[in-house]
C-alpha positions as CSV (number, residue, x, y, z in Angstrom):
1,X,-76.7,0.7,-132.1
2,X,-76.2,1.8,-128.7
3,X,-75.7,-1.1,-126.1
4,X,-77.1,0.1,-122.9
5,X,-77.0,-2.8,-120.6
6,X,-72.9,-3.4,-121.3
7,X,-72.4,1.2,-120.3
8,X,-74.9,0.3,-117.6
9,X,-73.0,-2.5,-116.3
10,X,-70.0,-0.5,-116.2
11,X,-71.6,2.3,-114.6
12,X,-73.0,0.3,-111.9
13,X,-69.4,-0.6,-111.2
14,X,-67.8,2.8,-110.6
15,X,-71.2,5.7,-109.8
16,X,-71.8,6.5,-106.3
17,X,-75.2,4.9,-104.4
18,X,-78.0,6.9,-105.4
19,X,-79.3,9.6,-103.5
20,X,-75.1,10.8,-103.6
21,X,-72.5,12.0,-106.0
22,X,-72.8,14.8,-108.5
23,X,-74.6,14.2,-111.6
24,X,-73.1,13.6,-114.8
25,X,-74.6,14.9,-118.3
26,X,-74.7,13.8,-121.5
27,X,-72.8,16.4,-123.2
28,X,-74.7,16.4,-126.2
29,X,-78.7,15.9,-124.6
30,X,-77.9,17.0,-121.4
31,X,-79.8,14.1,-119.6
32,X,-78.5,12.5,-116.6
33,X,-76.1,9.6,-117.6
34,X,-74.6,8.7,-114.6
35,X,-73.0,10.1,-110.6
36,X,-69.6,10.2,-109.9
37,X,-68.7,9.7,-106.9
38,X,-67.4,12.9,-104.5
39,X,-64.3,12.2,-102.4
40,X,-62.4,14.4,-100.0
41,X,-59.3,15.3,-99.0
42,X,-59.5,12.2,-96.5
43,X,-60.4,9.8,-99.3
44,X,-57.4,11.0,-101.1
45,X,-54.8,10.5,-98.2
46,X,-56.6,6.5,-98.0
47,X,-56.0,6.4,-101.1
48,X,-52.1,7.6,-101.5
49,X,-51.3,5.8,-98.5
50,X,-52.4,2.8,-99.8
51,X,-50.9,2.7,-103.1
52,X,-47.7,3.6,-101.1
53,X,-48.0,0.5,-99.2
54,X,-48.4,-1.6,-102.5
55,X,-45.5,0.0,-104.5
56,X,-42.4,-2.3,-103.5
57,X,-44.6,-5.3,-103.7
58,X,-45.3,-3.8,-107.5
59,X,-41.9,-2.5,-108.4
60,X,-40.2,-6.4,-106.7
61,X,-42.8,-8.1,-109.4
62,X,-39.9,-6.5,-111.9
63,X,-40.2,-5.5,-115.6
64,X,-41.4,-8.9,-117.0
65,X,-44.3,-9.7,-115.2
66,X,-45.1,-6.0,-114.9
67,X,-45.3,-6.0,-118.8
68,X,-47.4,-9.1,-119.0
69,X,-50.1,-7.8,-116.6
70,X,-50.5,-4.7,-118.5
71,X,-50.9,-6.7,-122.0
72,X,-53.2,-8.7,-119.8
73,X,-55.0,-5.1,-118.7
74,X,-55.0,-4.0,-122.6
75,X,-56.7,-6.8,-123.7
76,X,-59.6,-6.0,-120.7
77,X,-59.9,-3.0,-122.3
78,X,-60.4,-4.3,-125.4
79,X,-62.9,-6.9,-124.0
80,X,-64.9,-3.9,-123.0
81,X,-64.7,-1.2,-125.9
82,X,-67.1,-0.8,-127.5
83,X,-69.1,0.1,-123.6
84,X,-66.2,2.1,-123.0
85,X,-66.4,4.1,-126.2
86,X,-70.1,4.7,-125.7
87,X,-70.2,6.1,-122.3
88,X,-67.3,7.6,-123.3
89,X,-69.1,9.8,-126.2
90,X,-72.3,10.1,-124.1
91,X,-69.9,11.8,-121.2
92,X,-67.3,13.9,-123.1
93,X,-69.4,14.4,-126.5
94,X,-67.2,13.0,-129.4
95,X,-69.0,11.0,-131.7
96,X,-68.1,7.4,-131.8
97,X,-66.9,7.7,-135.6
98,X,-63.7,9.0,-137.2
99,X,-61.1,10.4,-134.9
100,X,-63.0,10.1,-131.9
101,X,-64.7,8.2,-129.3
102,X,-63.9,4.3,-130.5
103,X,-60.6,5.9,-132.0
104,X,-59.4,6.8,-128.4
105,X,-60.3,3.9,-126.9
106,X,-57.9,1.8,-129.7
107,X,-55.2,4.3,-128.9
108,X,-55.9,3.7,-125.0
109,X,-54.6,-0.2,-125.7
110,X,-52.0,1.1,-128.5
111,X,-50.5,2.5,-126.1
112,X,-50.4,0.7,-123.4
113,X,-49.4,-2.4,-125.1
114,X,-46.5,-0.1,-126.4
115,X,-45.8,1.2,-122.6
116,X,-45.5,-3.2,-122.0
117,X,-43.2,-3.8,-124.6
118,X,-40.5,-0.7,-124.8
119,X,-37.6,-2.0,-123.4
120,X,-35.6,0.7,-121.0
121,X,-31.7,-0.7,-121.1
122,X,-29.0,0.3,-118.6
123,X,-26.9,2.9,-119.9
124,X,-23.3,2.2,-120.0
125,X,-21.6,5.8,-119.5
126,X,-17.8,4.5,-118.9
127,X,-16.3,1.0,-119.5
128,X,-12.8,0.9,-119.7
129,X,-9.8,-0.2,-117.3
130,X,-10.2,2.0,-114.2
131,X,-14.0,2.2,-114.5
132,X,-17.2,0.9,-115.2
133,X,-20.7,3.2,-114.6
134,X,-23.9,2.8,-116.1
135,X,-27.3,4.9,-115.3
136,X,-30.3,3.2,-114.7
137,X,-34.0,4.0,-114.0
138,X,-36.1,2.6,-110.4
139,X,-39.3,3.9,-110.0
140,X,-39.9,7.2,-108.5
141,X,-42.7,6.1,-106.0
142,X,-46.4,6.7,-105.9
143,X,-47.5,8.7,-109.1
144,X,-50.3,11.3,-109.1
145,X,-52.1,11.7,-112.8
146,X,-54.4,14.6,-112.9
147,X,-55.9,13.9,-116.2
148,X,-57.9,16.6,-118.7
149,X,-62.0,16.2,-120.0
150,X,-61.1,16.7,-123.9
151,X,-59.1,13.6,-124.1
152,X,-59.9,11.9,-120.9
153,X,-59.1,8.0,-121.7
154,X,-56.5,8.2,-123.8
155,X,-54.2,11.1,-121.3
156,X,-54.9,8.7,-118.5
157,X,-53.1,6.1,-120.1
158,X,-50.8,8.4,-121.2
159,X,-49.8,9.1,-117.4
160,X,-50.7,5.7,-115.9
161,X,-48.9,3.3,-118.7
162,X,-45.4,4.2,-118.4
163,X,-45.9,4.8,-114.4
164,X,-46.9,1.4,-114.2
165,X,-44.7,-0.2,-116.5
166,X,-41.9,1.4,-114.0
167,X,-42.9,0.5,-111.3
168,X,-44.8,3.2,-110.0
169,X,-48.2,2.5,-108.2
170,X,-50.5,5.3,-109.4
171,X,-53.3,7.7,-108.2
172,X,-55.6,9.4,-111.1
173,X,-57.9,12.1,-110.7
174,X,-60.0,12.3,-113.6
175,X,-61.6,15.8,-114.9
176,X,-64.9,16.8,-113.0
177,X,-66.2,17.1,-116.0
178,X,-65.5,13.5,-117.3
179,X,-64.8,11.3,-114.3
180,X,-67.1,8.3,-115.5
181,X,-65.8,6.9,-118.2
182,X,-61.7,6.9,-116.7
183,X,-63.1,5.6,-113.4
184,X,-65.0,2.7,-115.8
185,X,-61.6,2.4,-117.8
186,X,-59.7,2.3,-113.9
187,X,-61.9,-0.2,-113.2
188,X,-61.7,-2.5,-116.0
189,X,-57.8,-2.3,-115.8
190,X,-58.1,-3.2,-112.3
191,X,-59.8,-6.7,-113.2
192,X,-56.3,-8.0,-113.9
193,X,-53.6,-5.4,-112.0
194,X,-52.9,-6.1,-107.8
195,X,-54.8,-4.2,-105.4
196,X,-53.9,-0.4,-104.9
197,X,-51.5,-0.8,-107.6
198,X,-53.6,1.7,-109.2
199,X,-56.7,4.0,-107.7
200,X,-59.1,6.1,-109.1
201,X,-59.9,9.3,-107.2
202,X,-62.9,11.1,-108.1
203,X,-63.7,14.8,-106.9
204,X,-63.1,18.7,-107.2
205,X,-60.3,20.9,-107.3
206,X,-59.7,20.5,-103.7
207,X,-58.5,17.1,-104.5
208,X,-56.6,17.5,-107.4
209,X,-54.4,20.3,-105.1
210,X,-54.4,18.0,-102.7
211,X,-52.2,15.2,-104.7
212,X,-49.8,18.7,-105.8
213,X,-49.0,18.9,-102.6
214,X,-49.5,15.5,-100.7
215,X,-46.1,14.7,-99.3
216,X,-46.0,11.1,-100.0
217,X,-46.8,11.9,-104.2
218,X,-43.5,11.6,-106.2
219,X,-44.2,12.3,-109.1
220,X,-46.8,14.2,-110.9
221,X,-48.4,13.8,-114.1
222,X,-50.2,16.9,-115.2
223,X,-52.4,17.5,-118.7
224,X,-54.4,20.9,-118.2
225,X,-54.5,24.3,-118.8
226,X,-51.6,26.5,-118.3
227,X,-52.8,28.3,-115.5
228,X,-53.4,25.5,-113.2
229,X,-50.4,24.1,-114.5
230,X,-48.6,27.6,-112.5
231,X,-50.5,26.4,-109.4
232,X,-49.5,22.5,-109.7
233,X,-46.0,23.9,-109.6
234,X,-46.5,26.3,-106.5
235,X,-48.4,23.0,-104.7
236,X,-45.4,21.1,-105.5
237,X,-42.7,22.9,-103.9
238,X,-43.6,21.7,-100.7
239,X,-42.5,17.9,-101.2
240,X,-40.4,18.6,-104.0
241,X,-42.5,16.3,-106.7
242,X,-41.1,15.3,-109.8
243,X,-43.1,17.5,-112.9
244,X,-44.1,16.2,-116.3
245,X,-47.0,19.2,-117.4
246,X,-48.4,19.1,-120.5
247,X,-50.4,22.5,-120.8
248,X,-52.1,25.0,-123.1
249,X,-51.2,25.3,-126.7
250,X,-52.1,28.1,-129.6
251,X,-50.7,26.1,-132.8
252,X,-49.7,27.9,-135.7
253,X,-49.5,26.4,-138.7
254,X,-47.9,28.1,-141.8
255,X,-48.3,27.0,-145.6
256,X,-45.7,28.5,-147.4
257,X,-46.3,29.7,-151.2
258,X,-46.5,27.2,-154.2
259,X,-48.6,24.7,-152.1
260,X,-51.5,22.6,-153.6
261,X,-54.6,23.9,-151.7
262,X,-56.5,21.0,-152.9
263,X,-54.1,18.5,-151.5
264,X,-53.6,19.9,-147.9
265,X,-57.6,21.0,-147.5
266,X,-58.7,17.5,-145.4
267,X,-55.5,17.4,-143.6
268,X,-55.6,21.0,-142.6
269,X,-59.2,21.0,-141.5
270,X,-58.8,17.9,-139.6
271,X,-55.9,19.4,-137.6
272,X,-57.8,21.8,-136.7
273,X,-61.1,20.7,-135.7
274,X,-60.3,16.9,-134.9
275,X,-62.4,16.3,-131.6
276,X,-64.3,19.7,-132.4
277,X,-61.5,21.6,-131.8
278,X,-60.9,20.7,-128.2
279,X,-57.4,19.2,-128.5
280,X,-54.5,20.8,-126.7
281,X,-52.3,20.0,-130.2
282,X,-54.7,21.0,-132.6
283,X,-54.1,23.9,-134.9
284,X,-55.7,27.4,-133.2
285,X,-54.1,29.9,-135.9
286,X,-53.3,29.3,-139.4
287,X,-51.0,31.6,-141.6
288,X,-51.4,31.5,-145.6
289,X,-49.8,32.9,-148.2
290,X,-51.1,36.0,-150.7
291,X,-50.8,33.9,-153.4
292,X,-52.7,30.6,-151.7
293,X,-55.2,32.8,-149.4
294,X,-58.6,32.1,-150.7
295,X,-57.7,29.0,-152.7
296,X,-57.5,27.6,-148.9
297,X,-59.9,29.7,-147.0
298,X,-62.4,28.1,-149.8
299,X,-61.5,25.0,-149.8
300,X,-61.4,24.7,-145.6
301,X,-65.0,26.4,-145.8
302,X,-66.4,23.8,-148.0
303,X,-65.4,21.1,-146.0
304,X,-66.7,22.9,-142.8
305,X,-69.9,23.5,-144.5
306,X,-70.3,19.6,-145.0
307,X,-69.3,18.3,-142.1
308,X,-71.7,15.8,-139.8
309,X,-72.1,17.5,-136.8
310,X,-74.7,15.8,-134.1
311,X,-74.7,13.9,-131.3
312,X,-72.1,11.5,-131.0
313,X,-73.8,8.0,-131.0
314,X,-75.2,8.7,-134.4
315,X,-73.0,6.4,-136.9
316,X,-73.0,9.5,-139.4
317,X,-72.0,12.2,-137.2
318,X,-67.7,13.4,-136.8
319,X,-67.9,16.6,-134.9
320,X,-70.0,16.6,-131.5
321,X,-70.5,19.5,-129.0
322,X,-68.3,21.9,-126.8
323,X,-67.8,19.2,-123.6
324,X,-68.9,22.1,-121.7
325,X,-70.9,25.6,-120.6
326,X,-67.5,27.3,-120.2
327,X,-65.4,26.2,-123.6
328,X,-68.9,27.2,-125.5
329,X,-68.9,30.6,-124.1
330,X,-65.0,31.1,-124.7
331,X,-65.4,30.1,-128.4
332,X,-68.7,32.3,-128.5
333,X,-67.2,35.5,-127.5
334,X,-64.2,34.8,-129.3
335,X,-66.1,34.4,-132.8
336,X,-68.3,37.4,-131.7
337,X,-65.1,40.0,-130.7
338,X,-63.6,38.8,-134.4
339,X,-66.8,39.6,-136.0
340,X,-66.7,42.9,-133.6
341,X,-63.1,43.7,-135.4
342,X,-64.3,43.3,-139.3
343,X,-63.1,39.8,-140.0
344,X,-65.2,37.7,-142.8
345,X,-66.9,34.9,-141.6
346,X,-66.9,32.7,-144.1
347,X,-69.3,29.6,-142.8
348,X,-70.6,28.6,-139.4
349,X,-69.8,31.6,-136.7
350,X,-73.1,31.1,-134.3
351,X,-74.1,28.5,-132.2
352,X,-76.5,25.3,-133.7
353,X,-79.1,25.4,-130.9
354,X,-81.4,22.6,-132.9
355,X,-78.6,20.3,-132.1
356,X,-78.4,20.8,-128.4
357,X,-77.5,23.2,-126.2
358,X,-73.5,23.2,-126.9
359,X,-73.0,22.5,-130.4
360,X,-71.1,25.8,-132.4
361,X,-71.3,25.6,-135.9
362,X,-67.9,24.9,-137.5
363,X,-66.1,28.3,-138.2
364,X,-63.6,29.2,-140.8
365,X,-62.8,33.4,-139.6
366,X,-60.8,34.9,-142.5
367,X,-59.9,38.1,-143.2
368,X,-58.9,38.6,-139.4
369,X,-56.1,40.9,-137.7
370,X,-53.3,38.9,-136.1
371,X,-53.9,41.1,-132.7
372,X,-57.9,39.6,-132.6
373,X,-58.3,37.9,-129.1
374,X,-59.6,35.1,-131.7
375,X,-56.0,34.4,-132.7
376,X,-53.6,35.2,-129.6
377,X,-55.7,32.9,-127.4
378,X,-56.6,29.5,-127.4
379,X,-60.0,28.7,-128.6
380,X,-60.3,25.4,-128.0
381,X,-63.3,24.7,-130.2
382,X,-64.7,24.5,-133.3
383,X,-63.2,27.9,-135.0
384,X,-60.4,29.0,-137.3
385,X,-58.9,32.0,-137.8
386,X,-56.8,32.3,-141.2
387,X,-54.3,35.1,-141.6
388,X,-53.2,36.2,-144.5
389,X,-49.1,37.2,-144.8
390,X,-47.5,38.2,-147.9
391,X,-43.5,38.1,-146.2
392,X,-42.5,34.3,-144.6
393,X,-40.2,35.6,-142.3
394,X,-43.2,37.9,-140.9
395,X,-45.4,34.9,-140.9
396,X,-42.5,33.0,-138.6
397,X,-42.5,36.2,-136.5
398,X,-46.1,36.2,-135.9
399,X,-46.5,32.6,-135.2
400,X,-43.7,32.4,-132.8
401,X,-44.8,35.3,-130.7
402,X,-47.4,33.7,-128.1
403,X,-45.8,32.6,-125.1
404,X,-46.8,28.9,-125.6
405,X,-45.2,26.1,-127.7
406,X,-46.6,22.8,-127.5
407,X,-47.0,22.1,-131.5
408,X,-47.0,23.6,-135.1
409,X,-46.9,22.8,-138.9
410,X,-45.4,23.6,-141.7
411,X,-46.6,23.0,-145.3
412,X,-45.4,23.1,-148.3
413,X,-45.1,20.9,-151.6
414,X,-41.2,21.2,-151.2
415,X,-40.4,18.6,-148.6
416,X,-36.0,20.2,-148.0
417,X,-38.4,23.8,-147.8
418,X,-40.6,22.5,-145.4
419,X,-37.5,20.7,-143.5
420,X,-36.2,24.2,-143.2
421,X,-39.1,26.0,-142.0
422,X,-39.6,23.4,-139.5
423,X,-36.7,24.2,-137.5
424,X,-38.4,28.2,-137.2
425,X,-40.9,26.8,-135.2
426,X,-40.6,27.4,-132.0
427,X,-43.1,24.5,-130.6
428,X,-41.7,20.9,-128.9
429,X,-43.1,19.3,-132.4
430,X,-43.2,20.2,-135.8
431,X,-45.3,18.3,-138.3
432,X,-44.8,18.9,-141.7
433,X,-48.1,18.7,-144.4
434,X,-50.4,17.3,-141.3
435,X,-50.9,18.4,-137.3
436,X,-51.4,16.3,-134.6
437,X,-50.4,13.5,-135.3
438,X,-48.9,11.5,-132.1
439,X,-47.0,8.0,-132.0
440,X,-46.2,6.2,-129.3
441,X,-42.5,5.5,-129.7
442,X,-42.1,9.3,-130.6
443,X,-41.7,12.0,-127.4
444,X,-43.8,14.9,-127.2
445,X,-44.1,17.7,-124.9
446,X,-43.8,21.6,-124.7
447,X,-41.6,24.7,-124.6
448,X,-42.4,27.9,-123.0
449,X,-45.5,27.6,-121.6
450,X,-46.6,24.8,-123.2
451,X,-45.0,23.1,-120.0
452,X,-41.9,20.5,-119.7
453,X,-40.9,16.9,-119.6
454,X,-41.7,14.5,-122.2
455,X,-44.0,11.8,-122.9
456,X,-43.9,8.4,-124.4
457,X,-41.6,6.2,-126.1
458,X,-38.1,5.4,-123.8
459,X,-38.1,9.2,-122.6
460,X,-41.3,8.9,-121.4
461,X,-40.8,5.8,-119.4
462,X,-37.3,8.3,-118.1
463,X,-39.8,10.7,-117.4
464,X,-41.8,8.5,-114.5
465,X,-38.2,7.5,-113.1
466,X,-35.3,8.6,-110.9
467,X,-31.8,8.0,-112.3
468,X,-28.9,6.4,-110.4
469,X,-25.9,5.9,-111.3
470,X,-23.8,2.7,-110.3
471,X,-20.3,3.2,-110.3
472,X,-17.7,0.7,-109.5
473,X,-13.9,-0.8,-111.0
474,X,-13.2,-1.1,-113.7
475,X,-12.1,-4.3,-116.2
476,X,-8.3,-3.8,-114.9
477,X,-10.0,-4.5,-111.3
């Protein structure tokens, strides 16, 4: 049941006064849940200026106490959950159920709590007679997190966790299309962390250009589309800021001949289509085998067929709506140039108007030419194109020839054969017999144009510092 007074109370904590602020939708109903407020370009250099002046104050508290006020800020988050998963499904569209709204929020203080407790260690590079040098890792400054609508929560703390835990002090710009629910999670976090030690920044593109290029940002933390990835980097030149970008992906995932069909269905389907599809990691493409084809393109259609799909603070529903106008019309004129091109629909292929405005049936495409604009670009929503191959090195050929690499799969009932595919793969992670699948103490990040720099574990905490190296005599000294 959904408690209204607890996502009230939150939003009355974060909207902008009535009468101001841009009006926020439910994704699925399209009523009016809430305003965000609209700052400017002013706003923003307030707001960097101030978490400027907090930083030393933040980074002289040192690791230890650092740590314990984010375990303090994780367990404010957990305080507030449930709220936060609710205005969080209202806003963004995932259902509260299965790997979705409630989901990210426990990942939110998985994280974080893992971001407290990974220990960062000096590294000793000589030690001997003449010489002693280690590297270690201060905080690069004031952080700038520009954070996506598909995953909003759990990217910001993705960005903001490990900039903390450094020493950082942090401004986040949240999506336009999702700002409530990170400025409510901002705000709980804040009931616990210093002043300006982290700000929310709420408005348009203007201001998310405006920390690329702001000289007094150090470091940038970017999750987003590839082309406005291109224009973070071409803001950035200007004051030289540190990149981690996290962009567009078009996973492929291959099962290779003498796979169980019936053992890799639910994991296949779900690595497609977990948060309907709009997941930068999710599987966009997937290459079977002659010999497995419609074993797979039958069993992934049944489970499609099945699935709860509704609005997201029904208990029973999985799969929501697109977040948005623009991701529905991409997936619609995707589905409709495959159909255009001869492939089969198999189930789903139109929109489900008697669910709302922006819920697409789920989509299994097979039967589809590996040229289809369905395939070579990213979907991001509820559809899946399945191409058949009858030669694995041409399947390996075909899904290594985008131009982005973020993630990919391999699967296969022979785990040394699936081993050995996985190193084909040319993608910054390859799971084998699942997709998507992210742990904290485990780096991830892209190639080509997936973007660069990694993310969590020790290299992510690297990732949101500046190295210097402290060289002085050795033991004969």
């Amino acid at each position: 049941m959904t408690d209204t007074s607890a996502v009230s109370a939150l939003l009355d904590r974060i909207q902008a006064p009535e009468g101001s602020g841009r009006d926020i939708p439910d994704a699925a109903t399209r009523e009016i849940i809430g305003r965000a407020p609209v700052q400017t370009a002013a706003d923003l250099d307030d707001a960097i200026a101030r978490a400027k002046a907090a930083q030393p104050a933040w980074e002289a508290l040192g690791h230890a106490k650092r740590s314990e006020l984010l375990l303090a800020a994780a367990d404010a988050i957990d305080a507030n959950a449930e709220a936060l998963a609710q205005l969080l499904s209202r806003e963004q569209g995932k259902p509260l159920n299965g790997p979705n709204a409630r989901f990210e929020v426990g990942a939110c203080t998985a994280w974080l709590r893992t971001n407290a407790t990974t220990v960062l260690e000096p590294e000793v590079l000589v030690d001997d007679e003449n010489l002693h040098a280690e590297l270690v890792y201060k905080p690069a400054g004031v952080v700038g997190a520009i954070g996506p609508w598909n995953w909003p929560l759990m990217i910001t703390i993705w960005q903001i966790g490990p900039s903390l835990r450094m020493g950082n002090t942090v401004v986040a710009k949240p999506s336009e299309y999702t700002p409530l629910s990170v400025l409510a999670l901002l705000s709980v976090m804040n009931e616990v962390l210093p002043a300006d030690v982290l700000i929310g920044i709420s408005g348009d593109r203007e201001v998310g250009a405006g920390i690329a290029s702001h000289p007094d940002i150090d470091k940038i933390m970017f999750t987003g589309s590839t082309a406005t990835g291109r224009k973070i980097i071409e803001s950035s030149a200007g004051n030289l800021a540190r990149l981690t970008l996290e962009l567009g992906g078009n996973d492929a995932g291959i099962v290779l001949p003498g796979t169980d069909p019936a053992a890799i269905a639910e994991d296949l389907f779900w690595g497609a289509f977990i948060n309907t599809g709009q997941t930068c990691a999710a599987m966009k493409r997937l290459y079977v085998h002659d010999s497995l084809y419609d074993q797979v393109v039958d069993a992934l259609a049944g489970i499609a067929a099945n699935v709860p799909i509704g609005n997201g603070l029904d208990e029973n529903n999985v799969l929501g709506p697109l977040q948005n106008k623009q991701q529905f019309d991409i997936v619609s004129r995707l589905v409709e140039d495959a159909k255009a091109r001869g492939a089969r629909i198999v189930t789903g292929g139109e929109a489900a108007p008697e669910l709302g405005e922006l819920f697409y049936r789920p989509t299994i495409v097979a039967d589809i030419p590996n040229d289809a604009a369905l395939v070579q670009e990213e979907q991001f929503g509820p559809a899946l194109p399945i191409i058949r191959y009858s030669d694995v090195d041409e399947a390996f050929a075909l899904a290594n020839a985008v131009d982005v690499g973020l993630g990919a799969s391999v699967w296969s009932s022979d785990p040394e054969a699936a081993r050995e595919a996985a190193t084909r793969m040319q993608s910054g992670t390859v799971w084998i017999n699942s997709h998507g699948g992210l742990h904290p103490m485990v780096p991830f990040g892209g190639v080509k144009s997936s973007g660069y720099g990694l993310e969590f574990g020790v290299a992510g905490l690297k990732s949101v510092a500046v190295p210097q190296v402290v060289s002085g005599p050795g033991r004969r000294a």
